[in-house]
FITI-163356 format. One record per residue (C-alpha): residue number from 1; y, x, z. Coordinates in Angstrom, 3 decimals. Layout:
(NUM,(Y,X,Z)),
...
REM end
This chain:
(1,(-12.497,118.474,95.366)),
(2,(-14.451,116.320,93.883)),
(3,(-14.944,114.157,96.992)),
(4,(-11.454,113.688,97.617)),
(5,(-10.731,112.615,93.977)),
(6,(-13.450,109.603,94.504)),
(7,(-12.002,109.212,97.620)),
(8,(-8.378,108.423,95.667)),
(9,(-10.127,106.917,92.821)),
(10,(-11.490,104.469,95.069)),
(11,(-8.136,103.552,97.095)),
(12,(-6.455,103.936,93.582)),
(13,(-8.517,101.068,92.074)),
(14,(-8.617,98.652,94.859)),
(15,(-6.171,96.221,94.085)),
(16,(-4.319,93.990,96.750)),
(17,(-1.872,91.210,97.005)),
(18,(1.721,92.904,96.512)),
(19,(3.414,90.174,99.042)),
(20,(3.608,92.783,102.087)),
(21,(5.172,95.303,99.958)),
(22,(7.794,92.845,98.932)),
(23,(8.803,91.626,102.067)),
(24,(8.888,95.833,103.283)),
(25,(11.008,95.892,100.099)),
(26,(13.496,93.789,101.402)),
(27,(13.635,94.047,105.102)),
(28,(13.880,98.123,104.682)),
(29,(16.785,97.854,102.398)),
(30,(18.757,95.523,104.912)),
(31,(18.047,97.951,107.480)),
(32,(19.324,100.957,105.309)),
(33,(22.241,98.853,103.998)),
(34,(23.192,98.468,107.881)),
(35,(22.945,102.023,108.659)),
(36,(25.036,102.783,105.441)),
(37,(27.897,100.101,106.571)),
(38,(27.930,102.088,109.926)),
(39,(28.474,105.157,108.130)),
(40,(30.961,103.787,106.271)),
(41,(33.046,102.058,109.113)),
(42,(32.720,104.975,111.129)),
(43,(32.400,108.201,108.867)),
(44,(34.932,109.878,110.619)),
(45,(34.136,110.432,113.729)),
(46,(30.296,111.143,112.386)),
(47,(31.750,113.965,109.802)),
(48,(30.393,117.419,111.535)),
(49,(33.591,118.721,110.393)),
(50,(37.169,117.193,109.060)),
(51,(37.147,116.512,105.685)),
(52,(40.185,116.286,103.008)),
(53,(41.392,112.925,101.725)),
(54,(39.856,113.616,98.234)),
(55,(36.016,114.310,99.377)),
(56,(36.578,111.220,101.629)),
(57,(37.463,109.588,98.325)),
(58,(34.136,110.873,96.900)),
(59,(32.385,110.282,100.272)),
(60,(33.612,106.413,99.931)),
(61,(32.632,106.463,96.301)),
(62,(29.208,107.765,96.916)),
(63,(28.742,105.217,99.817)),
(64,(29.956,102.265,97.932)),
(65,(27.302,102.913,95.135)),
(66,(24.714,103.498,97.675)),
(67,(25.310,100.210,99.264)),
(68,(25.137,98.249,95.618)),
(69,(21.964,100.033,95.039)),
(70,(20.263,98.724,98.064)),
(71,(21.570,95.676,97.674)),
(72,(20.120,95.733,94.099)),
(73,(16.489,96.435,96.015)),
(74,(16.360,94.054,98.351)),
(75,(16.878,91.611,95.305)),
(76,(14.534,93.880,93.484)),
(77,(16.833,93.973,90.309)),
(78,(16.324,97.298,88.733)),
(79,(13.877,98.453,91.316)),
(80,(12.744,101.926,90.372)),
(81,(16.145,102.702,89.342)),
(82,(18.359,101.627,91.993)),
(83,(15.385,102.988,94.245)),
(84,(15.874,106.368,92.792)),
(85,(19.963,106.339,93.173)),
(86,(18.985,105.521,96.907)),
(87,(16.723,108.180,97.891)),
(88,(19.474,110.780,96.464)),
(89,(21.938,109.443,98.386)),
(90,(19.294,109.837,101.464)),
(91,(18.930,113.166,100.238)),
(92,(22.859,114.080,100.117)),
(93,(24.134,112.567,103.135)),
(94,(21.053,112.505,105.609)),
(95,(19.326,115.213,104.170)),
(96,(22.439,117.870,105.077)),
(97,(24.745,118.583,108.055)),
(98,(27.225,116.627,106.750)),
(99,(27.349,113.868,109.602)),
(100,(25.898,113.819,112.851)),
(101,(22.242,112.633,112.302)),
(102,(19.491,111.436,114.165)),
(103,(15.394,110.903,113.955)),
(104,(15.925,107.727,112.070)),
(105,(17.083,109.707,109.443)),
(106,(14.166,111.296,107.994)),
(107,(12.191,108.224,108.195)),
(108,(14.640,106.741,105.653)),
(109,(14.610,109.768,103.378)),
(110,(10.238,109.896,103.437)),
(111,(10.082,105.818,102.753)),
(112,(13.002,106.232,100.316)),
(113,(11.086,108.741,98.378)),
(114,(8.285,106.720,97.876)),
(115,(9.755,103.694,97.066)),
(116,(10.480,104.801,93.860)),
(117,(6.767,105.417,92.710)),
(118,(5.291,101.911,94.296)),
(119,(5.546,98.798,92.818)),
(120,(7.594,96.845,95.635)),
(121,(9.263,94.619,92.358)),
(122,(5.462,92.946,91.655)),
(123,(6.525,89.672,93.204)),
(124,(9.301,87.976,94.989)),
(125,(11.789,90.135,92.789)),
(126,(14.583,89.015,89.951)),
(127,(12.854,91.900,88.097)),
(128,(9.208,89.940,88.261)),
(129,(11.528,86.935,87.205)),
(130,(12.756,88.716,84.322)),
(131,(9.076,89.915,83.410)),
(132,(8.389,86.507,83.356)),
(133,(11.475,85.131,81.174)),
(134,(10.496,87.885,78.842)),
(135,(7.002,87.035,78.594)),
(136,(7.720,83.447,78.180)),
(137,(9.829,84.086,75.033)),
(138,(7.153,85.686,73.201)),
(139,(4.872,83.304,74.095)),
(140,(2.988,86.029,76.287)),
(141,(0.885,84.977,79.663)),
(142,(3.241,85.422,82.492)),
(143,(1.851,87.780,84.919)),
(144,(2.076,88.093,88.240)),
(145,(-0.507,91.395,89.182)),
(146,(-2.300,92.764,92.352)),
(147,(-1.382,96.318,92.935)),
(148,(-3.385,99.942,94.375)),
(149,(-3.484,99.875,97.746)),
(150,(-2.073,103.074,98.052)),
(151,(0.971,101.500,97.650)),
(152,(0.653,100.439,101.198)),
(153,(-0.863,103.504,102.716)),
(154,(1.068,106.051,101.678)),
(155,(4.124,103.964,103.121)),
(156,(2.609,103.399,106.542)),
(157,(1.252,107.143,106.638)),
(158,(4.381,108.226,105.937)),
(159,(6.671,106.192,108.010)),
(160,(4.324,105.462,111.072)),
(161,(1.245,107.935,111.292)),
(162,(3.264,111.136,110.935)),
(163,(5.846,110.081,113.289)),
(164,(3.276,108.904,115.856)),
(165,(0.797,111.987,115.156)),
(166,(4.042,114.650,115.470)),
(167,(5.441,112.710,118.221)),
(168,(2.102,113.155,120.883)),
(169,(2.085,116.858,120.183)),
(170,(5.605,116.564,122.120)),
(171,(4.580,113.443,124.336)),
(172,(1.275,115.449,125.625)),
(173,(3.225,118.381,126.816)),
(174,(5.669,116.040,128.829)),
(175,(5.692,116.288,132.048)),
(176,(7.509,112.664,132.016)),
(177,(4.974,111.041,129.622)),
(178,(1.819,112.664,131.228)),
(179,(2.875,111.070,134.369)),
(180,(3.378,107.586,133.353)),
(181,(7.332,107.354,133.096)),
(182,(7.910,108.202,129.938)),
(183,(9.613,104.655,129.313)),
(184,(10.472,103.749,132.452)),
(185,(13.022,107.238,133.046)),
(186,(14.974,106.892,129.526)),
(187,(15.131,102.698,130.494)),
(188,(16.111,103.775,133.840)),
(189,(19.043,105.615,133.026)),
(190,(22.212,103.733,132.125)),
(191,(23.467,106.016,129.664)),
(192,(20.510,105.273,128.077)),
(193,(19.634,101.830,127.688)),
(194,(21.864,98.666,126.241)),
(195,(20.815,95.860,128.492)),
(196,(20.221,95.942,132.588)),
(197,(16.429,95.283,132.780)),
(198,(16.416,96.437,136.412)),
(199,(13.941,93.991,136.856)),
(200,(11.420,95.436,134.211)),
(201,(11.170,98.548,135.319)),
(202,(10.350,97.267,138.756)),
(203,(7.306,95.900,137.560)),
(204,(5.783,99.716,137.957)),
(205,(2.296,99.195,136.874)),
(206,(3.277,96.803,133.879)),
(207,(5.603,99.889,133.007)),
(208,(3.156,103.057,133.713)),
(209,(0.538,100.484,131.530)),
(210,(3.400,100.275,128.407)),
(211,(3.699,104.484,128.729)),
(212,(-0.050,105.015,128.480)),
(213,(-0.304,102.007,125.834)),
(214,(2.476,103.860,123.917)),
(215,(0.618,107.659,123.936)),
(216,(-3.038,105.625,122.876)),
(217,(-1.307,104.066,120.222)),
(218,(0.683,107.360,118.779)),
(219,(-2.853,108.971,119.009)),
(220,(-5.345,106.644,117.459)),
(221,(-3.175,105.370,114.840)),
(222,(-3.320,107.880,111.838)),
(223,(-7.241,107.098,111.996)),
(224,(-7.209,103.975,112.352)),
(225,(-4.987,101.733,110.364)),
(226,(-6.785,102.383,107.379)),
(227,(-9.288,100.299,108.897)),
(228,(-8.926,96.223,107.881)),
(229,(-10.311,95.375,111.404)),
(230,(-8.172,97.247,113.596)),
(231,(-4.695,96.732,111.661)),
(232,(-4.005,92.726,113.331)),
(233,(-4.562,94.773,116.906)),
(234,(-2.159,97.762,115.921)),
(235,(0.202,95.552,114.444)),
(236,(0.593,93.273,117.809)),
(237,(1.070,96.323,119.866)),
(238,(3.242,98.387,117.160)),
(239,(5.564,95.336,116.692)),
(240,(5.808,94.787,120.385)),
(241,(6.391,98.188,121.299)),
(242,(9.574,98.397,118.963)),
(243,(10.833,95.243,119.637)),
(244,(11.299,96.720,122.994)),
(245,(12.890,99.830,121.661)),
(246,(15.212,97.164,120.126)),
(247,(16.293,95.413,123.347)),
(248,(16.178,98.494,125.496)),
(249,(17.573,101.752,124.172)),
(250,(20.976,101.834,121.188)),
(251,(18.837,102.645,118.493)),
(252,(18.696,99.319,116.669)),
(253,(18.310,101.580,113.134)),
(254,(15.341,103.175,114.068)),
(255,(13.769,100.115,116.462)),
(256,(14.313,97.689,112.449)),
(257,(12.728,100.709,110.811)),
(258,(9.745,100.430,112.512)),
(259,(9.300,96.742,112.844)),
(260,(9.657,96.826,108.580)),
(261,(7.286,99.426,108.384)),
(262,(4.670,96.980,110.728)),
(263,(5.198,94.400,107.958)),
(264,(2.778,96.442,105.496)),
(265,(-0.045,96.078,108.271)),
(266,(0.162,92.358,108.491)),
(267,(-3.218,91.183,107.201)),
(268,(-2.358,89.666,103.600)),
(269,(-3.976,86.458,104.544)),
(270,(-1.492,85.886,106.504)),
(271,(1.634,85.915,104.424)),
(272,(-0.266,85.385,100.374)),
(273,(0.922,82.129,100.909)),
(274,(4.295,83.207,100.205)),
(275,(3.467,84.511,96.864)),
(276,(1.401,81.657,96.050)),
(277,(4.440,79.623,96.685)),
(278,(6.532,82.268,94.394)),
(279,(3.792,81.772,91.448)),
(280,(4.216,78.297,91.333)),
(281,(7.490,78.151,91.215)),
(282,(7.464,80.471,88.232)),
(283,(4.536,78.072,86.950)),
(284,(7.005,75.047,86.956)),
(285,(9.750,77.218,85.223)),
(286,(7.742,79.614,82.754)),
(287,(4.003,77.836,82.940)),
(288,(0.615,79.457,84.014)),
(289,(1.189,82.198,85.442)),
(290,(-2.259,84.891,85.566)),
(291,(-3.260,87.132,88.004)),
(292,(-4.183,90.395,86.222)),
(293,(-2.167,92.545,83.635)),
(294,(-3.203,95.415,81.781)),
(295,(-1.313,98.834,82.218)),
(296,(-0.918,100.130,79.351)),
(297,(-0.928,103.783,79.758)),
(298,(-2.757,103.725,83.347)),
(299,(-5.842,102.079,82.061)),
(300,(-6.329,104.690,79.846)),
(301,(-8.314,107.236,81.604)),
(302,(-6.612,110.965,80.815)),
(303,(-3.625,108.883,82.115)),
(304,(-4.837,107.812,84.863)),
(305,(-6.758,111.267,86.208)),
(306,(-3.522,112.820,85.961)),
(307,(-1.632,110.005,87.913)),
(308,(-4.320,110.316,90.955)),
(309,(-4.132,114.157,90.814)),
(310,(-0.648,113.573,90.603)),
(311,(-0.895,111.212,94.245)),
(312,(-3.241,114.218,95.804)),
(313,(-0.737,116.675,95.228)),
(314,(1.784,114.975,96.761)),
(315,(-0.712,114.317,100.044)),
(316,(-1.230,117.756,100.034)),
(317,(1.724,118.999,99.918)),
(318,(3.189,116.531,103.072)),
(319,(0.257,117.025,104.926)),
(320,(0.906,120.366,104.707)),
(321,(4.231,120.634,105.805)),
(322,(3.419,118.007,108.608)),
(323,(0.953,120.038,110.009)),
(324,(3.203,123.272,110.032)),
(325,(5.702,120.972,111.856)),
(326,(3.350,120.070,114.344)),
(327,(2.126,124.127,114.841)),
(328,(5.483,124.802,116.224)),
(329,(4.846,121.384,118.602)),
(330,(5.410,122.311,122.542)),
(331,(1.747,121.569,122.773)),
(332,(0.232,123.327,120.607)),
(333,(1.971,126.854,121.604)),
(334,(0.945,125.413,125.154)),
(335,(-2.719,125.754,124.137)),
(336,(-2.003,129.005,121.969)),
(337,(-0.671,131.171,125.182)),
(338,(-3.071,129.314,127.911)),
(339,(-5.999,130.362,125.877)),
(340,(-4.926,134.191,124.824)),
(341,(-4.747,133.743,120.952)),
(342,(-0.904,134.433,120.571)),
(343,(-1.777,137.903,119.494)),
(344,(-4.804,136.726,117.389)),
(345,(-4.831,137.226,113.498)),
(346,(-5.317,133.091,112.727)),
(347,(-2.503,132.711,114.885)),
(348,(-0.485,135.539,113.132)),
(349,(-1.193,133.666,109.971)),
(350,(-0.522,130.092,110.824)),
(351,(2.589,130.779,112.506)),
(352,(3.878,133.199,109.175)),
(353,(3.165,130.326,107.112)),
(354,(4.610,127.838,109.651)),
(355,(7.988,129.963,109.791)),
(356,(8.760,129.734,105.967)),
(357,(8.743,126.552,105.524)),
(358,(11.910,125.578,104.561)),
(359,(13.739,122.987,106.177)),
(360,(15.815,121.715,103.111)),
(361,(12.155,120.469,101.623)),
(362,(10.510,118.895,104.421)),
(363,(13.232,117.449,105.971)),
(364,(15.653,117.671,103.177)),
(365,(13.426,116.282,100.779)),
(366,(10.410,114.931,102.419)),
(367,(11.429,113.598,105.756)),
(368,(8.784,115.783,107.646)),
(369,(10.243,116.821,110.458)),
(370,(9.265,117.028,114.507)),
(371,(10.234,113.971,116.393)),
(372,(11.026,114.998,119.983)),
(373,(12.635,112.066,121.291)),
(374,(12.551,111.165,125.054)),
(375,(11.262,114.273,125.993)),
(376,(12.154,116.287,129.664)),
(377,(14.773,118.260,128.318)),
(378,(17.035,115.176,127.193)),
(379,(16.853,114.613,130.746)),
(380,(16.841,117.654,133.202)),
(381,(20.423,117.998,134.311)),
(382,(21.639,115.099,132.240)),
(383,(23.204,113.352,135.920)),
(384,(26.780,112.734,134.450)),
(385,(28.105,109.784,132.411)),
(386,(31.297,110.025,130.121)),
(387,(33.663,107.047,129.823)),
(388,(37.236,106.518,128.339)),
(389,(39.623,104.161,128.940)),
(390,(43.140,103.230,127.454)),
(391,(45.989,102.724,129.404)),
(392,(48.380,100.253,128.032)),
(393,(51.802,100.094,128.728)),
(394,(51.932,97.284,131.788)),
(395,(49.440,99.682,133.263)),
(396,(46.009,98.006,132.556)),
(397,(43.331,99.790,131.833)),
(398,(41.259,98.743,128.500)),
(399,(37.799,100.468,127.918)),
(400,(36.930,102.152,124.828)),
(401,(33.744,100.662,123.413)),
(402,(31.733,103.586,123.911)),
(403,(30.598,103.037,127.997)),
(404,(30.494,100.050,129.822)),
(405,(31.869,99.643,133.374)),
(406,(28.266,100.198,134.289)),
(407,(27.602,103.613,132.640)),
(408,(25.522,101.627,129.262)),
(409,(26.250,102.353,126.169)),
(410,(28.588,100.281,123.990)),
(411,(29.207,99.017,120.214)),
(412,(30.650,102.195,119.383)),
(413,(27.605,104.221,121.155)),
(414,(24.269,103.092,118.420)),
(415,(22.343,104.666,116.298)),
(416,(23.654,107.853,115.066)),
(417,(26.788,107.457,117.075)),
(418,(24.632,107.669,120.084)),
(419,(23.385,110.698,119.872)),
(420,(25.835,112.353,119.060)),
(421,(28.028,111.424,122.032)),
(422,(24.933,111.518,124.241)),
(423,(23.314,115.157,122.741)),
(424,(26.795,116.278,120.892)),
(425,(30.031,115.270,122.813)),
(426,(28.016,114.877,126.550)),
(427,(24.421,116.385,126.971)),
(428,(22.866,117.552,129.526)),
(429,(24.576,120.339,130.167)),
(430,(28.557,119.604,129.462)),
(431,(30.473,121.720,127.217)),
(432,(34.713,121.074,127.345)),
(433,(35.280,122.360,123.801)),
(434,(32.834,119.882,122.737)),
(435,(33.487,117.286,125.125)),
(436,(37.546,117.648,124.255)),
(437,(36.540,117.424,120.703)),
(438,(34.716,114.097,121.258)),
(439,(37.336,112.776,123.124)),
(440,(40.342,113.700,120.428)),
(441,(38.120,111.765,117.646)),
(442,(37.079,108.539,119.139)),
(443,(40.777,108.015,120.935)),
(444,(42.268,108.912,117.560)),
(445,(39.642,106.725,115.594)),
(446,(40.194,103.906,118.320)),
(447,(44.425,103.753,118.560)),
(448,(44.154,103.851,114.729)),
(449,(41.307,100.885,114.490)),
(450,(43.869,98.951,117.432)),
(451,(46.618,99.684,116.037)),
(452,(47.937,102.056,119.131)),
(453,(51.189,104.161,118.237)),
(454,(49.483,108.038,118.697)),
(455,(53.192,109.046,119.170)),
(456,(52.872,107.701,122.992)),
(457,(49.463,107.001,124.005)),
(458,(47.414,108.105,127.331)),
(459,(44.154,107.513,127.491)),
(460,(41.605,108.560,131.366)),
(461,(37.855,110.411,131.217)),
(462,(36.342,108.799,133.889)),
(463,(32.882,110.283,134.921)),
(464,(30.210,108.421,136.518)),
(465,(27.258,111.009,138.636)),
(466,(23.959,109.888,138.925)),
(467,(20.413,111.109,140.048)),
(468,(17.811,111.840,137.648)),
(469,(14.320,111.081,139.125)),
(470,(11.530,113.035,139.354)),
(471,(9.075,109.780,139.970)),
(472,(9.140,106.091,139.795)),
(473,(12.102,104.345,142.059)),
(474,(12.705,100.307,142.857)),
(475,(15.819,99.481,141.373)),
(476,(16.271,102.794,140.396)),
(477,(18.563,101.783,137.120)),
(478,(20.847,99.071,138.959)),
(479,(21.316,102.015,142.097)),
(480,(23.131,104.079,138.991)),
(481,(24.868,101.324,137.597)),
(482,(26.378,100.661,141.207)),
(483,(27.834,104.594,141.348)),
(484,(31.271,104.744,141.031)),
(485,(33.657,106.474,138.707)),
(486,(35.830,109.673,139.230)),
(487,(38.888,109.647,137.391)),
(488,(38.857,113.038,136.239)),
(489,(41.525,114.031,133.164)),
(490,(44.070,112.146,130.744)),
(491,(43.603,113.072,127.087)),
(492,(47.533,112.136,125.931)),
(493,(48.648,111.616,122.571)),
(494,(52.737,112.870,122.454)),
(495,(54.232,113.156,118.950)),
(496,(51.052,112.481,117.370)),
(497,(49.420,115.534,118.926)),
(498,(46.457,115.288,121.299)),
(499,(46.478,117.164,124.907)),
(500,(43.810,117.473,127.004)),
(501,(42.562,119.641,130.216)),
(502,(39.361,118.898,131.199)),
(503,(37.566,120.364,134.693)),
(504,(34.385,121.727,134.707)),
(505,(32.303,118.334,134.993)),
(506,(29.368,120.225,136.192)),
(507,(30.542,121.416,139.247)),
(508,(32.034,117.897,139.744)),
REM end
């Protein structure tokens, strides 16, 4: 114990330039504050269930405050605070069944947390300005400090290395990953992707390469970015990597996440400039401003045991339930049954204590949670795309922003919206009450957005087959673009009632 309390003394009392924190600070809020105004512009069709006019009143009140709170962060004006009234609202909206959700979700909810114990407001913040106003007026130095750089750590350990160290306990017992394709088959599917890159995923050995590149950097990272020498490297490929989650798949939320997240591993040569600039501009205002400031109550050492004992419980504690997230991994139970220890009294144990952890404080709470994205089962039978169009009165045929002529996703289909038409409404394996369900909310949500009278109003399900490949294919992705479309129901609105018979659309 008394190892790991040097070892958190140590990280505790290194001190680094705050500027990367800052600049996380502000590009995370944006991010959140864009997933919020998608919640808000389409909460209901993402409601898991209908929901009375008076808790969509609360609903919209909660929202609205949660969007002046992040607002108030990325400023950095009342940072702890407003920090705090955003990591409840994580907690009550993405930390319950409330609306359909997706991995991004718990990412938000784990940073969120532990935004409110770092000192993101140190510089390029009104509340840093204010410091300095207040200083000024009592004739006080005007300080501008270094901070622990455990303010960085945790953040990236949190946000990045779990993810990455969860996600290749999935990725390792993928059939689709181990091969090569594991992003060349989600990229090669139009239902899918956002753009055509046909010609990307042509390039097979550049692609195989990026698949490989991905599972090396999932598995070296948690043991590596601590290291000053190997973050520049990590950061190139990290940044990369997302930026073509960004252009490729309709997952812009989680793709800015990541990228903001990356910003904490630029090396702080790099970007102290930017604070440098920010001091002197507070010089010319306020005069000299100085680089250290005492803490008060954290220089005083009983204080400042019980605020590293405080940190080592909390790294515990994820840890913890990380690592009884992973024991449940595909892999792991893979090595458990292949080498005869299912019956075996460690196993007994590990799996007891992995079973009762409760999912309201990992994920509710914490954000730990297994991240099984792109994996074979999104894909295995998945060789059927959903569209809807809207057939106006001269006859025409108008298509609802949710699939493109070619079988990508639309403006309505990102983020959470996409998964829950593409693993709620659709799936791999189709089922009508669902799919009829789907269909009744976005027509409703998109006559009333359009202004279309629901009294008289037809709308056609189109579905698109496709192949799902079992290894790499030339111009696989434009070949399943090219299918055509069956015309297969008409969901009809008469009286303001919604009608619908749907065929079986897998034995289409």
């Amino acid at each position: 114990m008394k190892k790991i309390y040097n070892l958190f003394e140590k990280l505790y009392d290194k001190k680094i330039d705050p500027t990367g924190l800052a600049l996380f600070r502000m590009f995370f809020g944006l991010v959140l504050l864009g997933e919020v105004v998608q919640i808000f512009n389409f909460k209901y069709l993402i409601f898991i269930n209908q929901m009375t006019v008076g808790k969509v009143f609360i609903f919209d009140g909660l929202l609205w405050i949660w969007c002046f709170s992040l607002l108030f962060l990325v400023i950095g004006l009342f940072t702890r605070y407003v920090a705090i009234v955003s990591y409840v609202c994580c907690v009550l909206i993405f930390g319950t069944s409330l609306i359909a959700s997706y991995h991004a979700d718990y990412i938000y909810i784990g940073v969120s947390f532990l935004l409110i114990f770092t000192s993101s407001s140190e510089t390029l913040s009104v509340d840093s300005f204010i410091k300095a106003y207040k200083s000024k007026i009592k004739n006080q130095p005007v300080f501008i400090s270094d901070i622990s750089v455990l303010n960085y750590f945790s953040i990236v350990l949190v946000g990045i290395g779990f993810i990455y160290f969860d996600s290749i306990f999935h990725k390792l017992a993928s059939v689709t990953w181990t091969t090569g394709l594991g992003v060349w088959k989600p990229a090669s599917l139009p239902q899918f992707t956002f753009l055509d890159l046909n010609w990307l995923m042509n390039q097979k050995y550049i692609i195989v390469f990026l698949s490989y590149l991905t599972l090396f950097l999932e598995f070296i990272f948690i043991f590596i970015f601590w290291n000053k020498k190997a973050r520049l490297p990590i950061f190139i490929v990290g940044l990369g990597l997302h930026i073509g989650i960004f252009i490729t798949f309709p997952i812009p939320g989680f793709a800015l996440t990541m990228i903001a997240l990356y910003i904490l591993l630029i090396p702080l040569h790099f970007i102290k400039k930017i604070n440098t600039s920010y001091k002197a501009f507070l010089n010319r205002i306020f005069g000299q401003t100085t680089e250290q400031q005492i803490r008060d109550n954290l220089q005083i050492p009983l204080f400042k045991k019980i605020h590293i004992y405080a940190i080592i419980t909390y790294f515990v504690l994820i840890m913890s339930l990380q690592l009884g997230v992973i024991y449940r991994s595909p892999l792991v139970k893979k090595v458990v049954i292949n080498n005869g220890w299912t019956v075996s009294f460690p196993n007994k144990v590990f799996a007891k204590i992995s079973s009762n952890i409760s999912p309201l404080i990992s994920q509710g709470f914490f954000g730990i949670v297994s991240h099984s994205v792109f994996l074979d089962f999104h894909y295995t039978g998945y060789n059927h795309i959903i569209a809807i169009t809207y057939i106006e009165k001269n006859g025409s045929e108008t298509w609802l922003p949710i699939t493109n002529p070619q079988g990508q996703a639309s403006w309505y289909n990102v983020g959470r919206n996409w998964t829950y038409i593409g693993f709620g409404m659709v799936g791999p394996q189709v089922d009508s009450t669902a799919l009829s369900n789907g269909i009744k909310r976005f027509t409703e949500f998109y006559a009333v957005k359009n202004d279309i009278d629901l009294e008289d109003a037809t709308f056609k399900v189109k579905v698109k087959k496709i192949d799902i490949p079992m290894e790499w294919e030339k111009d696989f992705l434009k070949t399943q673009m090219a299918q055509p479309w069956q015309d297969v129901s008409e969901a009809k609105w008469i009286d303001g009632k919604y009608f619908i018979d749907l065929p079986d659309i897998e034995s289409l």
